[in-house]
C-alpha positions in Angstrom: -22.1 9.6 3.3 -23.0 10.4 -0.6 -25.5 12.7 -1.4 -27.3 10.6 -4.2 -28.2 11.8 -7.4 -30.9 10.1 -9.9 -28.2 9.1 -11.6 -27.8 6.3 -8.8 -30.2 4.4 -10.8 -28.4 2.1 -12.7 -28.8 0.9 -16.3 -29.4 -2.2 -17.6 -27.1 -4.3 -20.0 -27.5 -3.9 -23.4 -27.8 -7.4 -25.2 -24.2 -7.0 -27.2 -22.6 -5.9 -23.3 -24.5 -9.1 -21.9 -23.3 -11.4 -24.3 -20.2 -10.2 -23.9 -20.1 -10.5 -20.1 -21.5 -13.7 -20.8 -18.7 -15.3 -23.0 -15.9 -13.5 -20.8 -16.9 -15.9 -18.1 -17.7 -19.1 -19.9 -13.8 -18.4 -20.8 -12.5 -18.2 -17.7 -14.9 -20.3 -16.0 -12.9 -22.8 -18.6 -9.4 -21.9 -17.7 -9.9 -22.2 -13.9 -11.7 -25.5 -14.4 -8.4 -26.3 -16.3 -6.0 -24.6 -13.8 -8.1 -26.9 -11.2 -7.2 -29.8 -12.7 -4.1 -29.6 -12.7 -3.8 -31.3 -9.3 -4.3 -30.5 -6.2 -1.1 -30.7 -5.3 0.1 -27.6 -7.0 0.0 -23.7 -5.8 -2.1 -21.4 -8.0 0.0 -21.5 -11.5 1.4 -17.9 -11.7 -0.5 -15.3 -14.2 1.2 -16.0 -17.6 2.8 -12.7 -18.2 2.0 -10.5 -21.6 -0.9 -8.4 -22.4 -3.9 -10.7 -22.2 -4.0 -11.8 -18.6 -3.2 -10.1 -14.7 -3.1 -11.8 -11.8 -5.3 -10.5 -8.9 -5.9 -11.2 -5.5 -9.2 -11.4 -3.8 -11.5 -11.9 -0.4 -14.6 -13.2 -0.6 -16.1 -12.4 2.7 -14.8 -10.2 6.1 -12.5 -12.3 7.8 -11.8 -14.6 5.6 -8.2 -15.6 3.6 -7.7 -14.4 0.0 -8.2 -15.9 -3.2 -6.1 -15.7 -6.4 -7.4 -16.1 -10.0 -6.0 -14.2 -13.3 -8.5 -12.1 -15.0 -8.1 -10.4 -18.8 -5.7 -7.5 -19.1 -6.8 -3.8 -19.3 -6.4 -2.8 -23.4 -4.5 -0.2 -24.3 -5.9 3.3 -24.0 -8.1 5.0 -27.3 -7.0 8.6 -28.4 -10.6 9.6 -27.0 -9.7 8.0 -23.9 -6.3 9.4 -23.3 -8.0 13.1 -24.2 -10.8 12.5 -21.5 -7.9 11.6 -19.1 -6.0 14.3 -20.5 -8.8 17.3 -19.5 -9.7 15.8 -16.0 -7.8 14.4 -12.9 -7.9 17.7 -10.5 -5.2 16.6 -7.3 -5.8 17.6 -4.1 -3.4 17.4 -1.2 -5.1 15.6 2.1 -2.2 14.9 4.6 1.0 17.0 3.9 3.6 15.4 6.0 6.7 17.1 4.1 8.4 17.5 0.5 7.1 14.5 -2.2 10.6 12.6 -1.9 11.3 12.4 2.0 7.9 11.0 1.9 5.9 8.1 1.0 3.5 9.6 -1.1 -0.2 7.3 -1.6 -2.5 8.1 -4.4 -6.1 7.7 -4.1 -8.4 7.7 -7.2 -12.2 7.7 -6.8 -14.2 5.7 -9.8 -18.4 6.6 -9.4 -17.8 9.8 -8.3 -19.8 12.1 -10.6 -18.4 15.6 -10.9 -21.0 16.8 -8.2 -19.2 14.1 -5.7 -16.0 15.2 -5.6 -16.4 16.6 -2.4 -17.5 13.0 -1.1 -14.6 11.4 -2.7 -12.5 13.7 -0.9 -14.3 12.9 2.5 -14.0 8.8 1.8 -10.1 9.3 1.6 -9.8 11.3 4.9 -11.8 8.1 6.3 -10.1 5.2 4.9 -6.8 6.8 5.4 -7.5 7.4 8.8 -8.6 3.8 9.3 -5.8 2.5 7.1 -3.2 3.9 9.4 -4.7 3.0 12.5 -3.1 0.1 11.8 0.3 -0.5 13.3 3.2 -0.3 12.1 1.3 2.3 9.9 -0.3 4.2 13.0 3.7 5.0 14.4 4.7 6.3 11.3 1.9 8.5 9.9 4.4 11.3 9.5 6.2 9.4 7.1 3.3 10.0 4.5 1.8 12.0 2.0 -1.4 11.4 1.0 -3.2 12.8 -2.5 -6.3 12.8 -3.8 -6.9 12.7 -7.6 -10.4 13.1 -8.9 -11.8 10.6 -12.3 -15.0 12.8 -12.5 -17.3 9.9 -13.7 -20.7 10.1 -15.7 -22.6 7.7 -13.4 -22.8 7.2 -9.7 -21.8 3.7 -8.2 -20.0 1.2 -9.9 -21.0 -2.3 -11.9 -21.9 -5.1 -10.4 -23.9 -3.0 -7.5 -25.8 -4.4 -6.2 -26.1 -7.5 -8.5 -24.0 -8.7 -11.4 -26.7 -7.3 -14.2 -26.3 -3.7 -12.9 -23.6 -1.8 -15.2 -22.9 2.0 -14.8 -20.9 4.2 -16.9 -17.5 5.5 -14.6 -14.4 6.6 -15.6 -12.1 3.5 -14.4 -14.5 0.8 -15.4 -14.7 -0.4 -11.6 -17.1 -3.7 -11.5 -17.7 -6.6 -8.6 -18.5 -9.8 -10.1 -15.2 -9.5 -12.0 -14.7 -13.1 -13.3 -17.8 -13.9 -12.3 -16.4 -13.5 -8.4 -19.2 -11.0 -6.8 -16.6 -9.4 -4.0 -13.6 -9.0 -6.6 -13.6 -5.6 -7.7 -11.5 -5.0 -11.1 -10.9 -1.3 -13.3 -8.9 -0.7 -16.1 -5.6 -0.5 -14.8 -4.4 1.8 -17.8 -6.8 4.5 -16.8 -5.4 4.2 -12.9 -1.9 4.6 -14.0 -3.1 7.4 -16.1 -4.6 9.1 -13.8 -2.5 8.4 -10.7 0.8 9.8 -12.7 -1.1 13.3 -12.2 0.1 13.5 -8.8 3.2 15.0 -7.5 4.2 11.1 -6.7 3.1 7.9 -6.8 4.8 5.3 -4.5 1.3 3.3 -3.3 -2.0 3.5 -5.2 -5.4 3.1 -4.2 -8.7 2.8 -6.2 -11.8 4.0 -4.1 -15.0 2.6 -5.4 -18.2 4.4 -4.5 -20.0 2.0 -3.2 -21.1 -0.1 0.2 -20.6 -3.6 -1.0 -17.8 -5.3 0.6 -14.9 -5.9 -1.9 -11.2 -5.4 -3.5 -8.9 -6.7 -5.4 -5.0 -6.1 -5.3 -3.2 -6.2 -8.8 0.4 -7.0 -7.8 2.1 -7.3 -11.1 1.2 -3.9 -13.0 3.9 -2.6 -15.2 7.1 -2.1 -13.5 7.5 1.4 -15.8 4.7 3.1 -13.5 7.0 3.6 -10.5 5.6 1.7 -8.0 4.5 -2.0 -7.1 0.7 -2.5 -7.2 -2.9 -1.2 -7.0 -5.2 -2.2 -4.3 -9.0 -1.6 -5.4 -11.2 -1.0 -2.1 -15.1 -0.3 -1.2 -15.7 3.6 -0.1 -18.5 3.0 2.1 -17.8 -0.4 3.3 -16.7 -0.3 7.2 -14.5 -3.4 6.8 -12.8 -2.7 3.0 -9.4 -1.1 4.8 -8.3 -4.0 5.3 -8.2 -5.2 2.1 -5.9 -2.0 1.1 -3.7 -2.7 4.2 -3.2 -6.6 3.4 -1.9 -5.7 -0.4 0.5 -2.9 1.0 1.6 -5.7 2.9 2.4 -7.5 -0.1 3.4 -4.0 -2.3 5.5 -2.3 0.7 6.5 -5.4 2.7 7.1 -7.8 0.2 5.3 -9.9 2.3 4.0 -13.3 1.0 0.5 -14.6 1.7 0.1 -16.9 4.7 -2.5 -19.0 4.1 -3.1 -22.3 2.1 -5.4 -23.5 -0.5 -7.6 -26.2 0.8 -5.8 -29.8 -0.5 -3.1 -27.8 -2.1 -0.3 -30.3 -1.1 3.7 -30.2 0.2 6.2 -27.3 -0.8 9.2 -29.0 -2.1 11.1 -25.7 -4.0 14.0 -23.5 -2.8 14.2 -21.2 0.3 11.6 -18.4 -0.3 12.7 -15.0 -0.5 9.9 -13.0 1.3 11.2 -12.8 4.9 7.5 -14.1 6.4 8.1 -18.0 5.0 10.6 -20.2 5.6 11.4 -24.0 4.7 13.1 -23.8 8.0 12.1 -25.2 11.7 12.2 -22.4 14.5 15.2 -24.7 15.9 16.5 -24.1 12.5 16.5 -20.5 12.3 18.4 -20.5 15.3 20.8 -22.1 14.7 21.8 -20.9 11.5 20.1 -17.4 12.1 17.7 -17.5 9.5 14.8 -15.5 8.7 13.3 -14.3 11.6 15.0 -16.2 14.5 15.5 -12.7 16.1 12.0 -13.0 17.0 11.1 -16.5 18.0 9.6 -16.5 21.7 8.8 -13.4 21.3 4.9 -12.5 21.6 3.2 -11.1 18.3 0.2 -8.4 18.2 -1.1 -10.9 16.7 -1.4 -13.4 19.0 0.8 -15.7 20.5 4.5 -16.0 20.6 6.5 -16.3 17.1 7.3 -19.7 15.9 7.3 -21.5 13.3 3.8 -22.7 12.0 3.1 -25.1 9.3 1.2 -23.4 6.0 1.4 -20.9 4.3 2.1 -19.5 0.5 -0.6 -21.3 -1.1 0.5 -25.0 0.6 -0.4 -26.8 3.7 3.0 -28.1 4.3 6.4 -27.7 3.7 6.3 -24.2 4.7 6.4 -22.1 7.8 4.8 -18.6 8.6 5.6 -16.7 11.9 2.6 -17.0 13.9 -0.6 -18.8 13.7 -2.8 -16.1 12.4 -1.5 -12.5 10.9 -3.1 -9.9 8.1 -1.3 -12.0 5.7 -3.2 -14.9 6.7 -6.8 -13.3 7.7 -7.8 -10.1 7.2 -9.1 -8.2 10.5 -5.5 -9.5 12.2 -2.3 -7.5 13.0 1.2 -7.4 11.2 3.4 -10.1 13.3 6.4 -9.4 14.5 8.7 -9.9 11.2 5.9 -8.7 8.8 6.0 -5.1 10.9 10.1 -5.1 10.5 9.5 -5.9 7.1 6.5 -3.1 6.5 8.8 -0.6 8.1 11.7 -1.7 5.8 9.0 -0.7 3.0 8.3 2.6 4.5 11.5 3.7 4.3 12.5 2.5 0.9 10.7 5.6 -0.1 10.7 8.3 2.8 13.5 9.6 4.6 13.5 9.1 8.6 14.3 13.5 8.4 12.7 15.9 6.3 12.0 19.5 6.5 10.3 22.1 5.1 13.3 24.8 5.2 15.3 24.2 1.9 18.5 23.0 2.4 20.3 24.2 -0.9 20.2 27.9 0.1 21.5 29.7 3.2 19.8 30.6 6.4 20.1 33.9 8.3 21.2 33.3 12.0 17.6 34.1 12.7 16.1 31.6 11.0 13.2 28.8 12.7 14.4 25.4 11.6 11.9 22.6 11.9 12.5 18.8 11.1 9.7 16.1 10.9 11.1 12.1 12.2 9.0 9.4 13.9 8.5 9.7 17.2 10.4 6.5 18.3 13.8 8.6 16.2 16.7 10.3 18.6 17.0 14.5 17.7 20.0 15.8 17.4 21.3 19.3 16.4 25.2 20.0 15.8 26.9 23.5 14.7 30.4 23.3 12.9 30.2 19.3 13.9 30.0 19.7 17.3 26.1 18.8 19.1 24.3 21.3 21.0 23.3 19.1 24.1 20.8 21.4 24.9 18.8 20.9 22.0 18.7 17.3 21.7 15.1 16.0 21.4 13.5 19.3 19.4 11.8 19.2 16.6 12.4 22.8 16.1 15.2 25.7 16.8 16.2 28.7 16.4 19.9 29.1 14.8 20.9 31.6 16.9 19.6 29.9 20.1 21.9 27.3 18.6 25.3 29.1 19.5 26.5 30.2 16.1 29.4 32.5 16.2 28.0 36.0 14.9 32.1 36.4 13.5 31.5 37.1 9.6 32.2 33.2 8.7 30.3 30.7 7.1 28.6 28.2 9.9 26.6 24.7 9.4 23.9 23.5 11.0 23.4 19.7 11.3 20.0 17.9 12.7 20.6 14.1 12.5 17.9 11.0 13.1 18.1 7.9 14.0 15.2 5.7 14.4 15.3 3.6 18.0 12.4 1.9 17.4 12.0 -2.0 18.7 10.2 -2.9 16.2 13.6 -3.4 14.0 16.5 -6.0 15.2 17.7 -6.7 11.8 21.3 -5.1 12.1 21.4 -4.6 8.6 18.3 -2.4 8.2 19.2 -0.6 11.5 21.6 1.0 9.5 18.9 2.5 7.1 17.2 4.5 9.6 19.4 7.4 10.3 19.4 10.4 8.6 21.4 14.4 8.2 19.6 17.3 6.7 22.7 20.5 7.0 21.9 24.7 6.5 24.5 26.5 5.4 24.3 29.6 7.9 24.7 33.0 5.7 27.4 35.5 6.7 
């Protein structure tokens, strides 16, 4: 899809950069030897948290389940850094779905676009957002999103580590495979993405675009709380497969979903009740009986195969704890959202948009005249009320007219009311049921 430049060529390391690169991984070579022996018995220890370490997550081939490792922090930005960031970052809307605060608003920033690829970078969002929500639950609630391009015009084309581990190139989030010494993890500076990514409007999901065809990602799941919103997934441009990778950490970002596979050998859970609503301690007779988790879907059959249950493995062990179904996203990418992990993803959805939004301002007052148009998922109920009362007639719109709507023409001061409510079947929980309605009122001028 890139036109490429000679600048595609890449440079060599420099001695200093390779012996570097070289000590960096005899030092974490050493602490995952350590980590490893620890016992096999044990989950991956948790990243220690503090500047000098961040815990990613990684896939080393199509299809296959995730990894974990830690890998050193990003350090602090330089003056000359923050003044490059500073004069660059141009944001450019792609998918305008409604005001940023009715809507959850993803971030893309390109790193190996040179300023002559901008273009391109624009192009590779419009694709892997397009195959991002193709994914249900995304693909029924596309209108809930904004989407925003930000541009990191960088000096070299590509990223490091492209195609082999000796390849470095000069971009402007230091994006590299072979990040501790894993070739398919693909690391930046996660300073300069928060940096940049604050440029747009709003940031409730960010996602790092690599230029580049080699399979590979990374999600960083435990960036500073201060930046406003949960994590960064790192992805492949050109890669036809790296989507998933992006849609498997939203899954942990926007779901709060845990990962359901196990680490070969990697022994019997034996803590509390977890809080992420796709494990369980619990049997599926269990659940049931003490409606637990996700008992409101047992027996029922998953998009992702089979009917939900309870199956043995998951977080990090082989027993002791249950996950949903036998195969979901969360466990292999390529797969579907079960049952629960859909609830739960349109539970994270909503956290940041509203199921209503318009793009006629509510704090100011409409003539009787006036086109009203509201946005809601297609699975929500319409309805339009004047003065309280609903307008049967006009249930179901998406857009009136307020004098189609019956407002007295007497000299007084009218309101006009559309309310939402999502119907969709894909939540049972009573308590987030609640959570998907919605009012936007017009005051209707005199």
């Amino acid at each position: 899809m890139h036109r490429r430049t000679s600048k595609d060529t890449p440079r060599r390391l420099s001695i200093r950069t390779a012996v570097s690169a070289a000590l960096a991984t005899v030092t974490l070579a050493a602490t995952a030897t350590a980590a490893t022996a620890q016992g096999a018995d044990r989950s991956p220890s948790p990243a220690p948290h503090g500047p000098s370490t961040q815990q990613v997550e990684y896939f080393t081939e199509p299809g296959g389940h995730p990894r974990h490792t830690t890998v050193p922090a990003s350090p602090p930005l330089s003056p000359a850094e923050k003044t490059a960031i500073a004069g660059d970052g141009d944001v450019t809307s792609i998918v305008q779905n409604g005001p940023v605060g009715t809507k959850l608003d993803v971030v893309f920033v390109g790193d190996g676009y040179t300023a002559a690829q901008q273009e391109d970078f624009h192009a590779d969002v419009r694709a892997k957002w397009a195959k991002m929500s193709a994914v249900e639950p995304y693909a029924s609630y596309a209108g809930l999103f904004n989407v925003w391009a930000v541009d990191a015009v960088s000096h070299e084309s590509g990223v490091s580590g492209d195609p082999t581990q000796d390849v470095v190139r000069d971009t402007a989030l230091d994006s590299a495979f072979f990040c501790d010494g894993t070739e398919r993890l693909l690391c930046v500076d996660t300073g300069k993405v928060e940096s940049y990514a604050a440029k747009a409007p709003a940031a409730d999901l960010v996602v790092v675009l690599g230029n580049s065809t080699k399979y590979g990602g990374a999600g960083y799941n435990d960036v500073s709380s201060q930046v406003g919103y949960d994590g960064i997934a790192t992805a492949s441009s050109d890669n036809d497969r790296s989507d998933q990778i992006a849609v498997h950490e939203t899954g942990h970002s926007l779901g709060k979903l845990a990962d359901e596979y196990a680490y070969g050998e990697s022994g019997t859970y034996s803590g509390p009740e977890p809080a992420e609503a796709n494990l369980t301690t619990l049997s599926a007779d269990q659940m049931t009986a003490q409606r637990q988790k996700w008992y409101r879907w047992i027996g029922q059959e998953s998009p992702d195969g089979g009917a939900v249950g309870a199956f043995e493995g998951g977080g990090y062990y082989e027993y002791g704890l249950n996950r949903p179904t036998d195969n979901s996203i969360m466990r292999t990418l390529g797969r579907e959202f079960n049952l629960p992990g859909r609830e739960a993803m349109i539970a994270g959805f909503y956290r940041w948009a509203s199921v209503l939004s318009s793009p006629v301002p509510t704090d100011r007052a409409v003539p009787r005249t006036a086109r009203l148009r509201v946005g809601a998922p297609a699975s929500a109920q319409l309805k339009w009320y004047v003065d309280g009362r609903e307008r049967k007639a006009a249930r179901g719109r998406s857009t009136v007219v307020v004098r189609a709507l019956g407002v007295p023409h007497d000299g007084r001061t009218h309101t006009v009311t559309a309310r939402a409510t999502d119907r969709t079947a894909a939540v049972r929980d009573p308590a987030l049921r609640k959570q998907l309605s919605g009012k936007l009122s017009w005051r209707v001028a005199r």
